[in-house]
C-alpha positions in Angstrom: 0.0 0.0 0.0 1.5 3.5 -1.0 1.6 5.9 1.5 -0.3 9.3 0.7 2.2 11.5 0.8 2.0 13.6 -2.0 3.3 12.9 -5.7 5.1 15.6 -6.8 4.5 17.0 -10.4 9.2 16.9 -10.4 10.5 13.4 -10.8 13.7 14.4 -8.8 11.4 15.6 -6.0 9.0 12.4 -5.7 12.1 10.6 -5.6 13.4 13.1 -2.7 10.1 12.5 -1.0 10.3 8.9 -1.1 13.9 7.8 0.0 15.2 11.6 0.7 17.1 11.0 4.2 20.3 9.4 5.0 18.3 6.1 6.9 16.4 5.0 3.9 19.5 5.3 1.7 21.4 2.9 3.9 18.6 0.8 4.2 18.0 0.3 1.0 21.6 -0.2 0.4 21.7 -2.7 2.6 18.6 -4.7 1.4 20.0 -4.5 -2.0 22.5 -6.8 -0.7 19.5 -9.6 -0.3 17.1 -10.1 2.9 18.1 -9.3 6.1 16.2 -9.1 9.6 16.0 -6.2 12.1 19.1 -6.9 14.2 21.2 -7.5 11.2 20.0 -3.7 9.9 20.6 -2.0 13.0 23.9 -3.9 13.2 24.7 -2.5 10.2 23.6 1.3 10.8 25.7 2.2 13.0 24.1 5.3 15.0 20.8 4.3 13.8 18.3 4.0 17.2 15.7 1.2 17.0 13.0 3.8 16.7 14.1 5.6 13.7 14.9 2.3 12.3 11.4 0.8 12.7 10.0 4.3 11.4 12.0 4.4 8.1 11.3 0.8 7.6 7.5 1.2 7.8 7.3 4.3 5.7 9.5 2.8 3.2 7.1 -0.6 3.5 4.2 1.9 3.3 5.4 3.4 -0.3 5.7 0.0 -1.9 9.5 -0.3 -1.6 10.3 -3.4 0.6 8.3 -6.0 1.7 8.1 -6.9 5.9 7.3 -11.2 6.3 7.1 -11.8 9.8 7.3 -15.4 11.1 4.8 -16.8 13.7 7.7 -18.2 16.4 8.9 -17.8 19.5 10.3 -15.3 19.7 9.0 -13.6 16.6 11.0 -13.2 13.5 10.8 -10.4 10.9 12.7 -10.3 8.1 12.7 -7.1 5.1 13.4 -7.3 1.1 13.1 -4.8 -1.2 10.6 -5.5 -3.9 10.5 -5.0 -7.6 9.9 -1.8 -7.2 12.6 -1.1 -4.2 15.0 -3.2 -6.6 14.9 -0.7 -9.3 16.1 1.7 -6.8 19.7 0.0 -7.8 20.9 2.0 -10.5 20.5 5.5 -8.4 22.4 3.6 -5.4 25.3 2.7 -7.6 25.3 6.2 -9.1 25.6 7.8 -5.9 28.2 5.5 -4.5 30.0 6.3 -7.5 29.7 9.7 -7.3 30.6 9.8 -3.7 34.4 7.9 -4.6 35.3 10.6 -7.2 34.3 13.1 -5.1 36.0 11.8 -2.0 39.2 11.2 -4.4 39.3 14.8 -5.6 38.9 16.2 -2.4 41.5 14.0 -0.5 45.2 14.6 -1.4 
């Protein structure tokens, strides 16, 4: 279910709105990497609190980019993907990785 935030008449700007902060970039980053459950996220966030994790995952879950499959055991067991949609975010993850080395090459001596 997509969220109803509003969709922007600018591309760049929907796409702000939808993955705009530094939490859902990393998330997404790491979910492009395959499924992964809460712990394993947070492990990997370094900084992140389990609040602001659990709030970017839902909104992200809420705008049709990963899916959330929880596991009836004890104790319970969620685990997040990124869906076909959340998959496509890919190409704009490389870019800015990419982006981020030349620029951190040209800046550093």
């Amino acid at each position: 279910m997509i969220s109803n935030k509003k969709i922007l008449d600018c591309p760049v700007a929907t796409t702000i709105n939808l993955i705009g902060n530094k939490w859902k970039l990393l998330i997404i980053r790491d979910l492009l990497g395959g499924t992964k459950r809460f712990g394993e996220l947070r492990k990997n966030l370094q900084g992140i609190s389990q609040r602001v994790l659990t709030e970017n995952l839902r909104e992200l879950e809420n705008d049709g980019l990963l899916n959330r499959k929880v596991f009836a055991e004890v104790p319970p067991r969620v685990e997040y993907s990124l869906n076909k949609t959340g998959l496509s975010l890919q190409p704009v993850i490389n870019a800015m990785a990419e982006w981020g080395t030349k620029y951190k090459k040209n800046l550093l001596p």
